[in-house]
C-alpha positions in Angstrom: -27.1 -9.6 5.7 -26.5 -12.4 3.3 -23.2 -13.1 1.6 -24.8 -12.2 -1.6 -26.2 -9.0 -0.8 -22.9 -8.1 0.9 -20.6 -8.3 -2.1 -22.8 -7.1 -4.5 -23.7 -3.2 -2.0 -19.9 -3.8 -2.4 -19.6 -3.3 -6.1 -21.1 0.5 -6.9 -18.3 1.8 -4.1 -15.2 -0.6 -5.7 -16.1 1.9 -8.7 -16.0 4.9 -6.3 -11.8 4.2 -6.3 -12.1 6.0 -9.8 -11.5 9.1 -8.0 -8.9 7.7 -6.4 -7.0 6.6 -9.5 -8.1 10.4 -10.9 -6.1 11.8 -7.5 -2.7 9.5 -8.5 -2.3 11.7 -11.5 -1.3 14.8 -8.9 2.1 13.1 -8.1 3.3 13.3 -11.7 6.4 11.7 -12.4 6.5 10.8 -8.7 4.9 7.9 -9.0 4.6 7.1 -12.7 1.5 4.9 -14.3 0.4 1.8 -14.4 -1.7 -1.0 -16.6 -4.5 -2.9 -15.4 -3.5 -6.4 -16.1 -5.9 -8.9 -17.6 -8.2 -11.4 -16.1 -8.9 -15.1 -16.9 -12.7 -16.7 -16.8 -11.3 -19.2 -14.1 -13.0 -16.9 -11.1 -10.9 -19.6 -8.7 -7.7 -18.6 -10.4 -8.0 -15.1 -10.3 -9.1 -14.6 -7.0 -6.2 -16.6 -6.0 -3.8 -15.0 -8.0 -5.3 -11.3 -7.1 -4.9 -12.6 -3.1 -1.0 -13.3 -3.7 -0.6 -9.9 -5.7 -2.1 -8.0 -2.9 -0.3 -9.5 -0.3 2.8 -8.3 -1.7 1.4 -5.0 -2.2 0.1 -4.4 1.7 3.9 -6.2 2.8 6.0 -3.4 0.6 3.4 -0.9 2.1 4.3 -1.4 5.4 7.7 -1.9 4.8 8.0 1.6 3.6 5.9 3.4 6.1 7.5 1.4 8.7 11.0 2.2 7.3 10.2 6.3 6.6 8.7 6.3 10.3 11.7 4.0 11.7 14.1 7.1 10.9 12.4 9.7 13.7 11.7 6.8 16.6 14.3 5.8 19.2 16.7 3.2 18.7 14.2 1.1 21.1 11.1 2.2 19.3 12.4 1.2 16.1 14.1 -2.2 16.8 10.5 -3.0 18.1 8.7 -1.8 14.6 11.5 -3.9 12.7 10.7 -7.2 14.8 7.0 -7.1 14.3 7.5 -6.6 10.4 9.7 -9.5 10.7 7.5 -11.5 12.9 4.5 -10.9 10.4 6.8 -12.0 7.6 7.5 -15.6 9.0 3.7 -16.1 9.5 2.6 -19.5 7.3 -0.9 -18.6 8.1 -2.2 -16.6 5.1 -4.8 -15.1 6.9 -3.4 -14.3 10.2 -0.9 -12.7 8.3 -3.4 -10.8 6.3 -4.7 -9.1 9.5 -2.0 -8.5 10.8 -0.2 -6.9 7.9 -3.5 -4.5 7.6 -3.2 -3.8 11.3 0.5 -2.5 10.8 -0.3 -0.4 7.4 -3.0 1.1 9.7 -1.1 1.8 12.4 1.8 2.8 10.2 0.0 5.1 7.8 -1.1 6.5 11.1 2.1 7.2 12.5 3.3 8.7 8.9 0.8 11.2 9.3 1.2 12.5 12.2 4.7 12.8 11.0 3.6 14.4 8.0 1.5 17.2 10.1 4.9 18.7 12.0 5.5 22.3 11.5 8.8 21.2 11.9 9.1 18.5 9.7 11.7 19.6 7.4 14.1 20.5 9.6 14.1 17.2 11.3 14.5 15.8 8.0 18.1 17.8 7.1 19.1 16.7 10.7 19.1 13.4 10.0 22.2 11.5 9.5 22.9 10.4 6.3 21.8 7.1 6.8 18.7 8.1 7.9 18.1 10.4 5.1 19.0 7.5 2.7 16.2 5.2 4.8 13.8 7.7 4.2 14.1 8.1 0.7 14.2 4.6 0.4 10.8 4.2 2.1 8.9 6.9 0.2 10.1 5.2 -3.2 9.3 2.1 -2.1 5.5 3.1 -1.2 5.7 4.3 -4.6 6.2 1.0 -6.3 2.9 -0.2 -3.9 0.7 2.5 -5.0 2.0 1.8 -8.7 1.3 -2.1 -8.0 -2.1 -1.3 -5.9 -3.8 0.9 -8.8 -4.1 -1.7 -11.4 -4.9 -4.9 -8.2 -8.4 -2.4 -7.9 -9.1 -2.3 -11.0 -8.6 -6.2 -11.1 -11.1 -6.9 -8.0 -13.8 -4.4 -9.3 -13.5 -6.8 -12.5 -13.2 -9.9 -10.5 -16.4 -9.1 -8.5 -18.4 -8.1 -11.9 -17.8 -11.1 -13.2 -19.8 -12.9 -10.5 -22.4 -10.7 -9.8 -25.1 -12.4 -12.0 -24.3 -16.1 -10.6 -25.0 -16.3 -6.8 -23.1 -19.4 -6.6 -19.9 -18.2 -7.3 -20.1 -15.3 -4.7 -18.6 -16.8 -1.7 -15.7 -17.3 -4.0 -15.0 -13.4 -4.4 -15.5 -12.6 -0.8 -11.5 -12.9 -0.3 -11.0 -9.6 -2.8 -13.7 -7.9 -1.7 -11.9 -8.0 2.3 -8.7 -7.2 1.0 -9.5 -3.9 -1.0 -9.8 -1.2 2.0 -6.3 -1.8 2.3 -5.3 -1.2 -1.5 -7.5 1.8 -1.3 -5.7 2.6 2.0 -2.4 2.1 0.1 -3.7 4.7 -2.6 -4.8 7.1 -0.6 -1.8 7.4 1.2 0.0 7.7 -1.7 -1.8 11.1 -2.7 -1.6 12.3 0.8 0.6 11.6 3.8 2.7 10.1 0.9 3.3 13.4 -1.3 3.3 15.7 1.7 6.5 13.7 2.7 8.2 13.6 -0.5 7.7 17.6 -1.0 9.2 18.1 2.5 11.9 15.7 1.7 12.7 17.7 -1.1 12.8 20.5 0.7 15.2 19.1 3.0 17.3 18.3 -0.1 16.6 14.8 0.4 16.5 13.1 -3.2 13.1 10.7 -3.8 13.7 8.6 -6.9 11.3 8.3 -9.0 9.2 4.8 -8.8 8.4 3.2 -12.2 6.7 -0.3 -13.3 10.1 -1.5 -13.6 11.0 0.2 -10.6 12.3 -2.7 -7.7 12.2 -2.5 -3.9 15.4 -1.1 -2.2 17.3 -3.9 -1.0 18.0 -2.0 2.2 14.2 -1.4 3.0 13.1 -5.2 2.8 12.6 -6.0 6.6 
């Protein structure tokens, strides 16, 4: 299949993540809102200023999950989830850092929901020790400032794609969004799913979730 054709099958299901921004509203003042931020006409500039944005985005992402998930593994099991986030972080190459960033949210999100399907789940959460409860607020808040951050970056790579999808010469340029938004969506969906299911049980477990805003900044004590 020809670049070309490739990114333009790609643009009818970018538009499909509509639902997906429909599904955000469920979590309320949870999560908050968020703007779709404008584009420029230099496609160059905006793909490379939409890679940087989403980069940040899938990094808080799995520092959250990692960080909620961190609080039920063993000592071992979590010293070895905290050295692979920071391992990933040090990484100059932008694309094997990329993958690798995606594998952990995968792997990650994963993990979360497995978490998030124990019958049990809530009273692990009031057993934790304070520190732990504080980590695990601290990771579902954090993943709320992603999905806050992800929901207008779609938006921007549906409109990024558009805007290319008349001049075949400017195609290849786009292909670096289009491989980078499964993971927003990834990002999204998780925060309408394995996401809310934890901050309801946290709740339940009288474990406070604060409420994550544009404004809203990562936890210092959540950033490796």
């Amino acid at each position: 299949m020809s670049i070309r054709r490739s990114i333009l099958i790609a643009i009818p299901s970018l538009f499909a993540t509509g639902s997906v921004f429909a599904q955000l509203g469920g979590l309320g003042g949870m999560l908050g809102g968020a703007k779709p931020g404008a584009g420029g006409s230099d496609v160059g500039a905006q793909v490379e200023g939409f890679i940087k944005r989403s980069a940040l985005v899938s990094a808080l992402a799995s520092r959250a999950l990692g960080r909620v998930n961190d609080a039920f593994r063993s000592d071992a099991d979590a010293a070895a989830a905290k050295a692979e986030r920071e391992a990933i972080s040090k990484l100059t190459d932008p694309k094997e850092q990329q993958a690798r960033t995606a594998k952990l949210v995968e792997s990650e999100s994963a993990a979360a929901a497995q978490l998030a399907k124990s019958t049990d789940l809530e009273a692990k959460m009031a057993s934790l020790d304070e520190k732990k409860k504080r980590q695990v607020a601290d990771g579902l808040f954090n993943f709320g400032i992603g999905v806050l951050q992800a929901t207008p970056l779609v938006k921007n790579a549906q409109e990024i794609v558009q805007s290319v999808s008349t001049n075949p010469m400017q195609l290849p340029k786009v292909i670096p969004v289009k491989d980078a938004i499964p993971l927003l969506q990834k990002v999204l969906a998780d925060g309408t799913g394995t996401i809310a299911t934890l901050i309801k049980v946290a709740k339940g477990a009288n474990i406070e979730v604060k409420q994550a805003t544009e404004s809203s900044k990562e936890s210092e004590e959540s950033l490796t």
